[in-house]
C-alpha positions in Angstrom: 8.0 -0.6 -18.5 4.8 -1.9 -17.5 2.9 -5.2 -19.4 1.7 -8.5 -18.4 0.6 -12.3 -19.5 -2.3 -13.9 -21.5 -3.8 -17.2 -23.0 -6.8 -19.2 -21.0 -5.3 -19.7 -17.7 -6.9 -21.1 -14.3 -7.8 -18.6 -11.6 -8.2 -18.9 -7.6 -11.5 -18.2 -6.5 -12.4 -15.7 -4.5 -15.8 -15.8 -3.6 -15.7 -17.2 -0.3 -13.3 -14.1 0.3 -16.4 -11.4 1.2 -17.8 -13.6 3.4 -15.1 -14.4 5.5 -13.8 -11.2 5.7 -17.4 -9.8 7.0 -16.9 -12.3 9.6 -13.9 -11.8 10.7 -14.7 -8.1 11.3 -18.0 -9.4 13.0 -15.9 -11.0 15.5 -14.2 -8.3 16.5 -16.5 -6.0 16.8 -18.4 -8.8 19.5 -15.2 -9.7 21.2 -15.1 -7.8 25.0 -11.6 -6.5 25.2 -9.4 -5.2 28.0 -7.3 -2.4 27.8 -4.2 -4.4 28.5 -3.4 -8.0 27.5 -3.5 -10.5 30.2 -0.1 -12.6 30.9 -0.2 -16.0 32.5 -0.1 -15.8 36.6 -1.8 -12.2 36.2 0.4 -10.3 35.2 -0.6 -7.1 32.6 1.9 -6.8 29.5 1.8 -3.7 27.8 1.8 -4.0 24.2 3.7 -1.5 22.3 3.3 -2.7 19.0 1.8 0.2 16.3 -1.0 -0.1 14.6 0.7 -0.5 12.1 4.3 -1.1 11.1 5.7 2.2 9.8 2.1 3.5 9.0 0.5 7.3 9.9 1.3 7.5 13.0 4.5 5.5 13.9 7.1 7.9 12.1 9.9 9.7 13.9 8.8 13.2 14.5 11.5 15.1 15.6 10.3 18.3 16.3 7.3 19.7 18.6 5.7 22.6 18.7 2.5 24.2 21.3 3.1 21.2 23.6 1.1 18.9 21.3 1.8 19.1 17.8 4.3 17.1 16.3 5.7 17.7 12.4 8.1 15.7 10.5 8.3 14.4 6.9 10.9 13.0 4.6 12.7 13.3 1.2 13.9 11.0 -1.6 16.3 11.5 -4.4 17.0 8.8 -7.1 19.7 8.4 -9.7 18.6 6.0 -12.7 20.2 4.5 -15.1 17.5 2.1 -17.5 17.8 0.2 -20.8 14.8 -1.4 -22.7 15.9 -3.7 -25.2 19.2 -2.3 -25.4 17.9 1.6 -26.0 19.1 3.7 -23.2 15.1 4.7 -22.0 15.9 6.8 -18.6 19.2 8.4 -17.3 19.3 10.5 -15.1 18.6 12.4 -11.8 15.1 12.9 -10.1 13.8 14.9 -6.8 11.6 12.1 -6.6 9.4 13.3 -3.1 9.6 15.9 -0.1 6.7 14.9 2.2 5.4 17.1 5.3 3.9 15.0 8.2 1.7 16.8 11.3 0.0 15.2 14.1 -1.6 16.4 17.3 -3.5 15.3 20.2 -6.0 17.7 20.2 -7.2 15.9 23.5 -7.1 12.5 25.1 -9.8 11.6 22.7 -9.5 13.7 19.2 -6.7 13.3 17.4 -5.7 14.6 14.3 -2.9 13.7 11.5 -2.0 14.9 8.0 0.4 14.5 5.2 1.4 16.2 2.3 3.3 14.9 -0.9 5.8 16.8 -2.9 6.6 14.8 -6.3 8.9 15.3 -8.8 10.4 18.7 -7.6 6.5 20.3 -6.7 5.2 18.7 -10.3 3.0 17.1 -8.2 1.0 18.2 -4.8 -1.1 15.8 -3.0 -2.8 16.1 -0.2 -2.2 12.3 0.8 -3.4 11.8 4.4 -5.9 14.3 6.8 -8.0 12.5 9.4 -10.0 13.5 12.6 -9.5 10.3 15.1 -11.9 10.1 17.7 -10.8 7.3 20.2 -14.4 5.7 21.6 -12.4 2.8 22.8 -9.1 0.8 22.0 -10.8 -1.4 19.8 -13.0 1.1 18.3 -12.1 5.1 16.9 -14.4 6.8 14.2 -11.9 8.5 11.8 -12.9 10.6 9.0 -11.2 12.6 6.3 -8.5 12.1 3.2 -7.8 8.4 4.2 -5.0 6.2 3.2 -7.2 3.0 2.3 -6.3 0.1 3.7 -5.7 -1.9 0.5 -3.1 -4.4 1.6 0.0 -3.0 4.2 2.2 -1.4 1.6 -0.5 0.9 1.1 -0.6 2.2 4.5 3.5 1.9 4.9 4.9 3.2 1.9 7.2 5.5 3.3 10.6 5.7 1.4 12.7 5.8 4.3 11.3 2.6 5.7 11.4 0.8 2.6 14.6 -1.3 1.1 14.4 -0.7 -2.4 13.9 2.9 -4.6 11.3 1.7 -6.8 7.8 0.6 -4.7 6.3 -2.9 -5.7 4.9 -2.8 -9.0 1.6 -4.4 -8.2 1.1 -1.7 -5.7 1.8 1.4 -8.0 1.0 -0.1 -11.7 -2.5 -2.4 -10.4 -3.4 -1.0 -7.0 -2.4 2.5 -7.4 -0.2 3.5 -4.1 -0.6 5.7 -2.9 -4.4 5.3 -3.0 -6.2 8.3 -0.8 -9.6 8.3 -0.8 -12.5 10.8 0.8 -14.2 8.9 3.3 -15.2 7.7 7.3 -15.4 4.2 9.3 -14.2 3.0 12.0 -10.7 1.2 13.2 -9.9 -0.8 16.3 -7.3 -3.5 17.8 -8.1 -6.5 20.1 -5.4 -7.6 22.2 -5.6 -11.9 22.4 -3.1 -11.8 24.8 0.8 -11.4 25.0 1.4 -9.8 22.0 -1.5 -11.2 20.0 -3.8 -9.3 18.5 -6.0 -8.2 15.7 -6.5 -5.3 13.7 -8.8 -3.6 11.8 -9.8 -0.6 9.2 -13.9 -0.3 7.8 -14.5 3.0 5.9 -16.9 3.9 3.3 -15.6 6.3 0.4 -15.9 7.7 -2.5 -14.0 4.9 -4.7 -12.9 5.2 -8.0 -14.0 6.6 -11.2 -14.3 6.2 -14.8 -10.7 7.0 -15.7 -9.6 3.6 -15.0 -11.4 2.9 -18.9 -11.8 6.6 -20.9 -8.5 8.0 -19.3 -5.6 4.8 -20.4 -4.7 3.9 -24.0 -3.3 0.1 -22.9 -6.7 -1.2 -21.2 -8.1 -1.1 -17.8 -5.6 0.5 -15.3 -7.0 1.0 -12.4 -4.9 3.7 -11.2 -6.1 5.7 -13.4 -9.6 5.8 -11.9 -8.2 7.5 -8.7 -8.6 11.1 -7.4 -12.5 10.5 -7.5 -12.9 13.6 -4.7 -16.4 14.3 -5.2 -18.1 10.7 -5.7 -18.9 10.9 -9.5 -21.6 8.2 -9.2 -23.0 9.5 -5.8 -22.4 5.7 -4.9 -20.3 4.8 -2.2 -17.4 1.9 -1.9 -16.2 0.2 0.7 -13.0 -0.4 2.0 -11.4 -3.0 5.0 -8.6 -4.7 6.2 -8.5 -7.6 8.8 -4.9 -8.4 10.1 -3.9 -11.2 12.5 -0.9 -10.7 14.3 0.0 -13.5 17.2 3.6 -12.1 17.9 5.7 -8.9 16.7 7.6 -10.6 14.4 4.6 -12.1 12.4 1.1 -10.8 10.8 -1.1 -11.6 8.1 -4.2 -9.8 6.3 -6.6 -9.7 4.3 -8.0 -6.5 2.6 -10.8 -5.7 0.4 -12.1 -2.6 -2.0 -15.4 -2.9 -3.8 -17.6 -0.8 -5.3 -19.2 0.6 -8.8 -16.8 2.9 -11.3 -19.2 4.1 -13.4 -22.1 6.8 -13.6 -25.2 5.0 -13.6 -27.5 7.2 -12.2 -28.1 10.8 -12.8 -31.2 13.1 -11.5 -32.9 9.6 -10.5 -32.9 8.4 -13.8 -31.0 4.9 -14.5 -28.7 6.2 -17.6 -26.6 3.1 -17.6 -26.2 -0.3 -15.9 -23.9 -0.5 -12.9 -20.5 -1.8 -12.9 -18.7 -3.0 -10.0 -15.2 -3.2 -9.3 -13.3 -5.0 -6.8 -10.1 -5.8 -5.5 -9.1 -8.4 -2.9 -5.4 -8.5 -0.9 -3.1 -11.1 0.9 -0.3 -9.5 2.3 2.2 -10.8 5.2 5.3 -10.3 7.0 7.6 -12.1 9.3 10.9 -12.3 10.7 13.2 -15.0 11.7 16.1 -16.0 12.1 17.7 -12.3 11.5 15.5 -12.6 8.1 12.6 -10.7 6.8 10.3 -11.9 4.3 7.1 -9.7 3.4 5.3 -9.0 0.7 1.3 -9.0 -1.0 -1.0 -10.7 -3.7 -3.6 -9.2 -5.4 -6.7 -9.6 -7.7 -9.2 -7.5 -9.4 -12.0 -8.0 -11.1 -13.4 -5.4 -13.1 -17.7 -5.4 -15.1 -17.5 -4.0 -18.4 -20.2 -2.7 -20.7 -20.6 -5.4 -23.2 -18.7 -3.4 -26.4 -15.6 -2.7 -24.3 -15.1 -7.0 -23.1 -12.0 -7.8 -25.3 -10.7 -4.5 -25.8 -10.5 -3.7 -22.3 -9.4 -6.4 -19.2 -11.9 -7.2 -16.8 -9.6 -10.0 -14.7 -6.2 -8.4 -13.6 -3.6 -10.0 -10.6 -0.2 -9.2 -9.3 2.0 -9.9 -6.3 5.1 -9.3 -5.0 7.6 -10.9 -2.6 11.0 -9.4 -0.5 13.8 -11.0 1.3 15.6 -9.1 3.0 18.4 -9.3 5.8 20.7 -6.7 8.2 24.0 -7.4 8.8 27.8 -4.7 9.7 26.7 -3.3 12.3 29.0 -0.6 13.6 31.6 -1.5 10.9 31.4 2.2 10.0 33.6 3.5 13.5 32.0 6.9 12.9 28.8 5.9 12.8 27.6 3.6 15.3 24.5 3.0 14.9 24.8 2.6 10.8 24.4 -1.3 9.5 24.0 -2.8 6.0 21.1 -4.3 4.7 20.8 -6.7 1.6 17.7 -8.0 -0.3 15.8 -9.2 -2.8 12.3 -8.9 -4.5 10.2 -10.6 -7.2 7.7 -8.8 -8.8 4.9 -9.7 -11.5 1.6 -8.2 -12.3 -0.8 -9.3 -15.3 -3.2 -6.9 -16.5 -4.9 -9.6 -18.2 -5.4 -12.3 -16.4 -8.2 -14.1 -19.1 -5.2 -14.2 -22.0 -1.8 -14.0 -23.0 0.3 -10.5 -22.9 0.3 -7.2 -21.0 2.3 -8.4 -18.0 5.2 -8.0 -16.6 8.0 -9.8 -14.6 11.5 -8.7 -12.9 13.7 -9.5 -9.7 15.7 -6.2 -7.9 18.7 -7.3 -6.1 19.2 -4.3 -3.3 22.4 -3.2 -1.1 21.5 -0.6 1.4 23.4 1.4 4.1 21.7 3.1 6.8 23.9 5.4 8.9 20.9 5.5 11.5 17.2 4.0 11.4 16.1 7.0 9.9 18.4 7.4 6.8 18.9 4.7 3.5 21.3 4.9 1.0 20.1 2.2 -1.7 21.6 0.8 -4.7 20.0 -1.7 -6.5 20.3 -3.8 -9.8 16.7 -4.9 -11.4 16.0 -7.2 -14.7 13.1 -8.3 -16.1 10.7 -8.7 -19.1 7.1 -7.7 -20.0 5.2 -8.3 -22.5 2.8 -6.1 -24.5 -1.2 -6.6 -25.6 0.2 -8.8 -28.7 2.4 -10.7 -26.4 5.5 -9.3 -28.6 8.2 -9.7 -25.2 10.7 -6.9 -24.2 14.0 -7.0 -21.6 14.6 -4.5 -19.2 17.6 -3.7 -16.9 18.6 -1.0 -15.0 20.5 0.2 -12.0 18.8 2.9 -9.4 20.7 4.9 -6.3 18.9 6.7 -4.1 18.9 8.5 -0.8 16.0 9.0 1.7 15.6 10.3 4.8 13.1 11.3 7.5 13.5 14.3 9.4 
């Protein structure tokens, strides 16, 4: 259920996109910061913000263990019900994930975090997130290990329970490939700017992705595909950042970038092929007002291909996503009070080619959710939509997905 859309189109440029985003984390790492924001008249106002919203290590451990360990996880079950073009193409039930979080503050200084992914009922076994923190300063920690990269926010905040609709973003899992762990080390910091102001960021070097994203597809580049790249195949590394702006809680915006070559070029010393880069920029936002909240990403990538694969392959892909979403019953359930509603809605298109006409996709997923606490969803949602295939021939979709996730 994945396509896109073709034909000679115009395309933002990016290229002042590096440059600013070198500078931005430039100026951060020059600003002086203070441990605590500094509130008009002198007052100190702690900021309790995470690091980020729902990421690795805001999630609601519940159990400790040797004074300093804390484990956790969560798990998702879906029911689906899909058409495509009026054939019946998925019905049914799925264990979709059981995921086992662990953190501890080894010391005041070192601390270390880890999760692992169960996928449709132990198909699948990931080790998705294992890092060694070592806190220098607030606005500067050396981490190291399996990293989730900071490819736009979803990336680092995927978790099912936190999320309002079964399915994730389509950009995200079909063109960016979330979850996207990768091998590799940098650094992280934050920057208080006063009140709750701030600024974020994540700089690592790793491993980046591999040839799969061409040999390993049968419908053109998919960049997914060229994950799991554990042992650098091109002994080249990538690099990968975010920069996020944040001047209250209920607001923040950033910009992320992965770039780096996909393809053995080298081998013993010897130039065996010419290098080709790939590279992948990404808005994303989120804000809340009004008892709304609207979040969501855009993405592009550009992909170099050898000479005899331009045509057959896409070398220009894009995609974004956008959610609406609003609370509202709370305490209506008399058993249960702390449970609310929650309704929403999300657009969703990704082209895989963004130099012509076909292989893309478009839908909209209305969502109705129940949460008996925080920690616990209950989703039912209705999506629609249509993509299009490599010959532009056009195909509608429809289906309707309940699901159930929790943490514990």
């Amino acid at each position: 259920m994945s396509g896109n859309a073709r034909g000679p189109r115009a395309r933002p440029s990016l290229g002042t996109a590096p440059a600013a985003l070198a500078i931005g984390w430039g100026v951060i790492l020059c600003v002086p910061v203070d441990l605590a924001a500094q509130a008009p008249e002198g007052d100190t106002v702690e900021v309790e913000q995470p690091f980020v919203l729902g990421g690795q290590f805001d999630k609601p451990y519940l159990t400790t263990l040797l004074g300093r360990t804390a484990v956790g996880g969560y798990a998702e079950a879906h029911a689906r019900y899909e058409r495509v073009d009026g054939a019946t193409e998925e019905a049914g039930f799925e264990a979709k994930r059981f995921n086992l979080f662990a953190s501890s503050n080894v010391s005041d200084f070192v601390r270390l975090g880890a999760e692992l992914e169960f996928e449709e009922g132990g198909e699948e076994i990931k080790l998705e997130f294992a890092t060694v923190d070592l806190s220098i300063h607030p606005s500067l920690t050396f981490r190291a290990g399996m990293l989730l990269s900071p490819l736009g926010r979803f990336n680092l905040a995927h978790d099912s329970p936190r999320n309002e609709f079964t399915d994730r973003p389509v950009v995200s899992t079909d063109l960016l490939g979330v979850a996207l762990s990768e091998p590799g080390l940098g650094f992280l910091g934050l920057v208080p700017l006063g009140g709750s102001a701030r600024v974020t960021y994540e700089l690592y070097v790793v491993n980046g992705f591999h040839d799969g994203l061409i040999h390993q597809s049968s419908e053109g580049t998919r960049i997914p595909l060229g994950r799991g790249n554990w042992e650098d195949q091109n002994r080249s590394p990538s690099f990968v950042g975010r920069l996020a702006f944040s001047p209250s809680l209920d607001l923040e915006l950033g910009v992320s970038g992965h770039h780096g070559a996909w393809n053995v070029f080298e081998q013993g010393g010897v130039e065996v092929a010419e290098r080709r880069n790939l590279a992948i920029w990404v808005l994303d936002f989120r804000a809340e007002t009004l008892g709304f909240r609207l979040q969501g990403e855009l993405a592009e990538a550009q992909i170099e291909l050898p000479p005899g694969l331009v045509g057959a392959y896409q070398s220009g892909q894009r995609g974004l996503y956008v959610e609406l979403l609003r609370d509202f019953g709370r305490g209506w359930v008399s058993t249960m009070p702390d449970s609310y509603f929650s309704v929403g809605a999300r657009v969703d298109a990704v082209d895989f080619d963004s130099d012509a006409d076909g292989d893309s996709l478009k839908q909209a997923t209305l969502g109705l959710n129940f949460r008996p606490t925080e920690d616990t969803v209950v989703k039912l949602n209705y999506l629609r939509g249509r993509s299009f295939d490599s010959f532009d021939n056009a195909a509608e979709h429809a289906g309707i997905q309940l699901s159930i996730a929790t943490y514990f």
